[in-house]
N, C-alpha and C positions, 0 to 999 in steps of 0.2 A: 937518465931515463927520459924519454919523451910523454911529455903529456899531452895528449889529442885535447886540441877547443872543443866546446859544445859546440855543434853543430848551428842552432840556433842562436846563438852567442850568448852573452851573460845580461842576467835581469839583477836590479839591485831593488832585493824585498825590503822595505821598511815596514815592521811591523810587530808589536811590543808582546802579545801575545801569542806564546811560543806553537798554542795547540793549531792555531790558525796557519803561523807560518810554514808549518812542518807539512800540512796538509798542503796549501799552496805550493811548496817549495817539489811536493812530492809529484805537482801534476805537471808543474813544468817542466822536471827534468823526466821525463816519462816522456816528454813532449819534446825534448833533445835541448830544452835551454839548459844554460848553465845560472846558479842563483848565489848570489853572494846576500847572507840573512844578516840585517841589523837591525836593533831595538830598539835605537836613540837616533833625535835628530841630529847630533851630533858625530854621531859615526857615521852616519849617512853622508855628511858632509866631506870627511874625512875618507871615506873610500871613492867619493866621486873625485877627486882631487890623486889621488893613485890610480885608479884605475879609470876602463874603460867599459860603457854600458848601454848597452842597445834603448833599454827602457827600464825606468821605475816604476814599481807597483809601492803605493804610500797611503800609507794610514794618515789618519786625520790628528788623532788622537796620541800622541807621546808622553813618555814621563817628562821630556825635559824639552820639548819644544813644541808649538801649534804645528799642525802638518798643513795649514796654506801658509805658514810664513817659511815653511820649508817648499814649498813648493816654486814658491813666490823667488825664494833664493837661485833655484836650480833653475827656473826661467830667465831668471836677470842674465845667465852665467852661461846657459846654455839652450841649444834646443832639442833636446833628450827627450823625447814621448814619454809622458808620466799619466799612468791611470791610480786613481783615486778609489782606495778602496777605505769604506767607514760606516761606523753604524750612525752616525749623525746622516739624517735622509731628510731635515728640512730644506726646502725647495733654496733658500736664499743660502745654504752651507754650496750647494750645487753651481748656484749660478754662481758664486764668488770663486770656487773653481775651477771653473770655466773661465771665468774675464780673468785672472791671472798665468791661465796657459795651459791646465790640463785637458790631457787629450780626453780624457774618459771618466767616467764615475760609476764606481759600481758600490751598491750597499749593504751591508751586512742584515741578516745572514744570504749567502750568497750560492751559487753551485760553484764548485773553482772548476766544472766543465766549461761554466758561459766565462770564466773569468779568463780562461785561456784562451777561447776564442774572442772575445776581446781584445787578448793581448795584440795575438794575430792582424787583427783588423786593423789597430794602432799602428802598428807595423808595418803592413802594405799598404796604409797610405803614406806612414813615414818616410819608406822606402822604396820609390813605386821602379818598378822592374823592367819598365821601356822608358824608352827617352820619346819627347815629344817637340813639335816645335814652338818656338815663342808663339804666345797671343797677345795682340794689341789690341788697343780698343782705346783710342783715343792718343792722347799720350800716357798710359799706361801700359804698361808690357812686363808681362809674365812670364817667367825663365822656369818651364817644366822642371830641367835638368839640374841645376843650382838650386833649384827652391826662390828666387829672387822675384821679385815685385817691385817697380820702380816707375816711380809718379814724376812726370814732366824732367827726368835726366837722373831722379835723386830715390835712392833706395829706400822702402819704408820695409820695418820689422812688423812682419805679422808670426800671431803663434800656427803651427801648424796645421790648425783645425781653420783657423781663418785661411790660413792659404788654399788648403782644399776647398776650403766656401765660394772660395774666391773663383778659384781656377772653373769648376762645374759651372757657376753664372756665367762666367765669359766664353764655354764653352757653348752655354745653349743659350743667345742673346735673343730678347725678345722674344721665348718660351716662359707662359706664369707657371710657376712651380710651388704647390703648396708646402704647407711648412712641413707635413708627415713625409713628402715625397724628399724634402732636403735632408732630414733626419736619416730615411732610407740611404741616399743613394751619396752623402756624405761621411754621414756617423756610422754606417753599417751596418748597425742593429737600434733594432727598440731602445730609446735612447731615455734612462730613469727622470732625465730634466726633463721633460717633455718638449714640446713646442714653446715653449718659452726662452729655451736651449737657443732656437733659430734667432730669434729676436734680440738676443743680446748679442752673440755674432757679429748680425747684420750692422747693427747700432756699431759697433767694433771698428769693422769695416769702412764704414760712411767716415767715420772720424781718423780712423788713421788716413787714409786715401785723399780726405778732403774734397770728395766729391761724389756730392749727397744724391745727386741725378744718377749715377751709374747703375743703383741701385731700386727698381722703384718698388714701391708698395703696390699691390691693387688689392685693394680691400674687398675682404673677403672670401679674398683666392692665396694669397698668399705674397712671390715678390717673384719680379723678375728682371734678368739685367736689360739697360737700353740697349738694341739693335746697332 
């Protein structure tokens, strides 16, 4: 017998609480994803290492592992779109996952209507659906199609979210863009870190890139890249 793929492809829930997952699990496959449900940072580890998964949705909180040092793992290892889902909503649980590579943060209790469209969002920019041509700017040049970013010959790893940060600044050089408009027209919705979200980004950015000028600040307005 033939089994037809989700449509959507398959999302890997990590998530310890059964009533939560069931509900989550119930709005994505309504929504055509297919959901493989685990309870343990450890089986989490172990189906990503079998299988194949468009994006994780990951709790913070596990019985048998911290969900940023599982986080932390799956970023070393891969670049899988991972939204954070947790009732931990202090600002510094947010910004720590973020600097280690999640696309998103969403916090409990939550609608799992906006959790899906989230997901979505994660998505199209994980996946974006035209191809585009390189930008340069300087000796930096940005590979739409690969996802690649490479500083004077030599390849730099950014997480996702930095690369979409990246690519909208070199896209609109010498336009100042406040922080709520980068939030908009990168993150794609109201984004729970607030603007402070933008700012460790950016900090991100200057440091992997090695070139602090690319980027400028203007105070008060927000940032924007040099011309």
């Amino acid at each position: 017998m033939n089994v037809r793929a989700p449509r959507g492809g398959t999302i890997l829930l990590v998530e310890d609480e059964e009533d939560i997952a069931t509900l989550v699990r119930t709005y994505l496959e309504r929504e055509g994803f297919g959901v493989t449900w685990v309870s343990r940072g450890g089986d989490a580890l172990l189906a990503l290492e079998q299988n194949e998964f468009r994006l994780a949705i990951l709790d913070l909180q596990l019985p048998d592992a911290d969900g940023l040092d599982l986080c932390r793992a799956i970023r070393e290892s891969s670049s899988l779109p991972v939204v954070i889902v947790t009732a931990r909503d202090e600002e510094i649980d947010r910004i720590v996952g973020l600097e280690i590579g999640a696309d998103d943060y969403v916090t409990k209790p939550f609608s799992p209507r906006e959790l899906v469209a989230r997901v979505r969002a994660v998505l199209r920019r994980a996946e974006p659906e035209e191809t585009h041509e390189a930008i340069v700017a300087g000796d930096i040049e940005l590979e739409h199609d690969g996802r690649t970013v490479s500083v004077a010959g030599q390849q730099i790893e950014l997480t996702g979210r930095e690369f979409d940060l990246l690519a909208y600044f070199l896209a609109n050089p010498g336009t100042v863009m406040s922080r709520e408009r980068l939030l908009e027209r990168v993150w794609g919705l109201s984004f729970p870190g607030g603007t402070r979200t933008v700012d460790v980004h950016v900090a991100q950015l200057r440091r992997k890139l090695d070139r602090p000028d690319l980027i400028r600040t203007v105070r008060g307005s927000g940032y924007k890249a040099a011309a």
